[in-house]
C-alpha positions as CSV (number, residue, x, y, z in Angstrom):
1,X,0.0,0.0,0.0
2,X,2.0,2.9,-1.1
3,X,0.1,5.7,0.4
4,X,-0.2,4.1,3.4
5,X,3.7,3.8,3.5
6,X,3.8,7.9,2.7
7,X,1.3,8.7,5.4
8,X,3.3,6.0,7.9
9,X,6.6,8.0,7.1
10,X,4.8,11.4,8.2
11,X,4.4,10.2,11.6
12,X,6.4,12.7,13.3
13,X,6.0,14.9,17.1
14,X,4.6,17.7,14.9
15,X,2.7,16.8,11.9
16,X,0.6,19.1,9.8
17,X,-2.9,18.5,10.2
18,X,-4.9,17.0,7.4
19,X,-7.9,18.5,6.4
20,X,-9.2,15.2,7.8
21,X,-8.4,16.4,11.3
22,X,-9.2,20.4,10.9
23,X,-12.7,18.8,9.8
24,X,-13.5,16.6,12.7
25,X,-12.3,20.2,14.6
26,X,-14.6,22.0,13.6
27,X,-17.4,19.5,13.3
28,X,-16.9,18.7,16.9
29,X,-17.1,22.2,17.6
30,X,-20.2,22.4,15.7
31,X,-22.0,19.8,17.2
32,X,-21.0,20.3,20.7
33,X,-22.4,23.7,20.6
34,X,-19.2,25.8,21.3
35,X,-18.9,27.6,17.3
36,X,-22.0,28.0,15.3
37,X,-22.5,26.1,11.9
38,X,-21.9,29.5,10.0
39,X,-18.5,30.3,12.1
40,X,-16.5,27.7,10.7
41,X,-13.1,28.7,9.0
42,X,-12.1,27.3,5.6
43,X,-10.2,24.5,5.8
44,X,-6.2,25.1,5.5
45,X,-3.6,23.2,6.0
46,X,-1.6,25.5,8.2
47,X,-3.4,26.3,11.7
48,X,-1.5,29.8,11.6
49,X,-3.1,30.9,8.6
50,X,-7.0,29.6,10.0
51,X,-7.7,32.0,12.5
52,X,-10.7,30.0,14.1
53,X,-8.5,27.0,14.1
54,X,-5.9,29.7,16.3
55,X,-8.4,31.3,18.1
56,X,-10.7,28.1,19.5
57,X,-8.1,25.7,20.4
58,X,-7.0,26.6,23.6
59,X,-10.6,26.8,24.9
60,X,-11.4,23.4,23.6
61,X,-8.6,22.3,25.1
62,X,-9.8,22.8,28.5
63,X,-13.4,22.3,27.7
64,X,-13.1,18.9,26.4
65,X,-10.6,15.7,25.9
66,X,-13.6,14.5,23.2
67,X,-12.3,16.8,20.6
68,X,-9.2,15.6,20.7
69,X,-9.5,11.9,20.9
70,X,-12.2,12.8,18.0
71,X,-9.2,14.3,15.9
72,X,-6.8,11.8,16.7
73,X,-9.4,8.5,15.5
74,X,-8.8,10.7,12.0
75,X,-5.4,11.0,11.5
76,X,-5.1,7.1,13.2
77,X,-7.2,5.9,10.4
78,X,-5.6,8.5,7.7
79,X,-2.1,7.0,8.4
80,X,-3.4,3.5,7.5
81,X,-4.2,4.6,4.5
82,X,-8.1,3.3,4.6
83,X,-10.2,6.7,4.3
84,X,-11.6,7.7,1.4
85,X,-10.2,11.3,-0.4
86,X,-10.6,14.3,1.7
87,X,-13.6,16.2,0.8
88,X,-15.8,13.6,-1.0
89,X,-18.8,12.9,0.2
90,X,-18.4,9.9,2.2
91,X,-15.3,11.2,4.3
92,X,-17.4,13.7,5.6
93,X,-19.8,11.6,6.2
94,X,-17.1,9.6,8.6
95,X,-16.2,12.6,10.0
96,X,-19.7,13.2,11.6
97,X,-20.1,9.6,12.8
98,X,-16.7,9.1,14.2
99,X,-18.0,11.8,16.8
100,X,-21.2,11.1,17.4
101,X,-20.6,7.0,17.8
102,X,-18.3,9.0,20.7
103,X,-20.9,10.8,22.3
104,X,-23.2,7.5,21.9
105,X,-20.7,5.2,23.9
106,X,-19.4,8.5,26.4
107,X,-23.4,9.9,27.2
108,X,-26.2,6.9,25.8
109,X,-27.7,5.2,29.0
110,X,-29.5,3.2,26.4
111,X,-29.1,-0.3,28.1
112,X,-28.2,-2.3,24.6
113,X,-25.5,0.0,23.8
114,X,-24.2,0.0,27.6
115,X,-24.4,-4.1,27.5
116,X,-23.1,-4.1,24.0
117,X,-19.8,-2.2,25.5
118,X,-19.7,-4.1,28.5
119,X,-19.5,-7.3,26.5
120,X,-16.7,-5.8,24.3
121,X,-14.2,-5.0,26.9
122,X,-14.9,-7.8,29.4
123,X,-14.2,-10.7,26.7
124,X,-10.1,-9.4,27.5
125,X,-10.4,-6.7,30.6
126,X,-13.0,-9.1,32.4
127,X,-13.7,-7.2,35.9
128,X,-11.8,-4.1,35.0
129,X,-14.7,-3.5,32.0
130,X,-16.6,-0.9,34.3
131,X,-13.9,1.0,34.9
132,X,-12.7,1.1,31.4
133,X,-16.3,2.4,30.2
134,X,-16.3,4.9,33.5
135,X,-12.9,6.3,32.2
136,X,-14.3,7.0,28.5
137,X,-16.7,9.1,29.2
138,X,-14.0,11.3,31.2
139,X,-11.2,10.8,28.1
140,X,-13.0,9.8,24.6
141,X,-12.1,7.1,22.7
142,X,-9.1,5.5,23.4
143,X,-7.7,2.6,21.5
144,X,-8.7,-0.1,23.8
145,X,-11.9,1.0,23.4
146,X,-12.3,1.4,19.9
147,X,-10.4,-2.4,19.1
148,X,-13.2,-3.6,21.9
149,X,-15.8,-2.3,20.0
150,X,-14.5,-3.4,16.6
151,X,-13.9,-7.1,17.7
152,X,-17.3,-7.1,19.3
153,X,-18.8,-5.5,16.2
154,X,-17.6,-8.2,14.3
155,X,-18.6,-11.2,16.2
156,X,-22.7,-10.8,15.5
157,X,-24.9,-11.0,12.5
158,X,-26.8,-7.4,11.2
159,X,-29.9,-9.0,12.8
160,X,-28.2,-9.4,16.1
161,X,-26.7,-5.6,15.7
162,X,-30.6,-3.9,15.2
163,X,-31.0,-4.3,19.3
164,X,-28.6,-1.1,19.2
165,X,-30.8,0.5,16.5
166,X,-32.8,2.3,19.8
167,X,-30.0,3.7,21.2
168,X,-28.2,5.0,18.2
169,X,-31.3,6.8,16.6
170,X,-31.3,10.4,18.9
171,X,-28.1,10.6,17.9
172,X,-29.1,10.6,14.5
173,X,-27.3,7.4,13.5
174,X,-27.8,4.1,12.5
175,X,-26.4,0.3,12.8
176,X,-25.0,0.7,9.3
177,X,-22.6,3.7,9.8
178,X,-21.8,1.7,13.2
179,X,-20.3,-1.2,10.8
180,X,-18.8,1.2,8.4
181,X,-16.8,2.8,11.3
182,X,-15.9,-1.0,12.9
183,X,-14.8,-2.0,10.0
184,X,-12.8,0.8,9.4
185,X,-10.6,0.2,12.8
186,X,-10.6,-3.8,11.7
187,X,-9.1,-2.4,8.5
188,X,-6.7,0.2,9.9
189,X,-5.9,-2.5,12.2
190,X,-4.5,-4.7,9.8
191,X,-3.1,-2.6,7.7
192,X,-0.9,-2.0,10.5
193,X,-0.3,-5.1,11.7
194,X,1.3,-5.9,8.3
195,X,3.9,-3.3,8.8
196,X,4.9,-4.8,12.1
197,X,2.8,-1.8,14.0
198,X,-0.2,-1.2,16.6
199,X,-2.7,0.3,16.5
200,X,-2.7,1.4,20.0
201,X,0.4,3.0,19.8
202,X,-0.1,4.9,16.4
203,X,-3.4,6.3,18.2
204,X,-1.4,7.0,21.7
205,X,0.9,9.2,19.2
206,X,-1.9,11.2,17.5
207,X,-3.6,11.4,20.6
208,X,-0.6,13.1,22.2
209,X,-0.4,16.0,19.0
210,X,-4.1,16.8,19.7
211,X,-6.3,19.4,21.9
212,X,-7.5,18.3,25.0
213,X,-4.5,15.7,25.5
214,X,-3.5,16.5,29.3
215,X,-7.0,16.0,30.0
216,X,-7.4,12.6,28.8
């Protein structure tokens, strides 16, 4: 996978964020209620020369770790190569559910989706599964989390998957962006895997570059 190689070999303390990752900013931003809809700054490729990009960070910093871990899901998935082109239709479209699946699994008291996470990290955490799903809604995704979730995802049938149907819907989502999104991590996975890397770690990394970062 040759871009996947390029994006691997941009992996540095200070990248330059992707349109990918300004997105999700100001997305999140959006849909969290802290910039309104007709705010939003072009996207650039150079914060300095986006002055909302300049001008919100530092509060959403200290307003929110979910922005971040948001961001850094993005540039995770980016570096494995498996999004589609910035700007067409359907990466924005992963954009929006990347962080609202995150608000689903950090605020739904739905009791599917809570047993359907519960399920997913106590098949490997066992007794520590509570505490890992008390801790996300405090940080945002995290990589255990999200390679939970995928696995889980994975082991049952669409038919089995409609029970989270309920809990998704006022978050104006469905089962079938949930499996996109799963089966984006199970890709990104793998493509990593195949280089010798995790997945975990490339998403510590990331993590580390984006707002919100001490908080989580």
């Amino acid at each position: 996978m040759p871009g996947m190689l390029l994006s691997l070999g941009c992996l540095s303390p200070v990248p330059q964020p992707s349109a990918y990752t300004i997105n999700s900013f100001f997305v999140a931003l959006v849909l969290g209620g802290l910039v309104a809809i007709g705010e939003a700054a072009p996207v650039v490729a150079d914060p300095v020369q986006n002055p909302m990009l300049t001008q919100t960070s530092q509060p959403v910093k200290t307003a929110s770790p979910h922005i971040g871990s948001a961001m850094a899901v993005l540039a995770t998935l980016q570096d494995a190569d498996v999004l589609p082109p910035e700007g067409a239709p359907e990466a924005n479209r992963i954009i929006r559910f990347v962080i609202q699946f995150q608000s689903v699994f950090t605020k739904s008291d739905d009791p599917a989706v809570q047993e359907f996470a519960r399920q997913a990290l106590a098949r490997k955490y066992g007794g520590q599964a509570a505490d890992i799903i008390t801790s996300l809604r405090t940080t945002g995704w995290t990589a255990v989390v999200l390679e939970g979730l995928s696995d889980e995802e994975a082991r049952h049938s669409s038919e089995d998957l409609q029970t989270l149907a309920q809990g998704f819907a006022p978050f104006n989502l469905t089962v079938e962006e949930f499996h996109r999104f799963m089966q984006l991590v199970r890709e990104a996975r793998q493509a990593f895997h195949t280089h010798g890397l995790e997945f975990g770690n490339i998403f510590l990394s990331r993590r580390k570059e984006m707002p919100g970062a001490g908080s989580s």
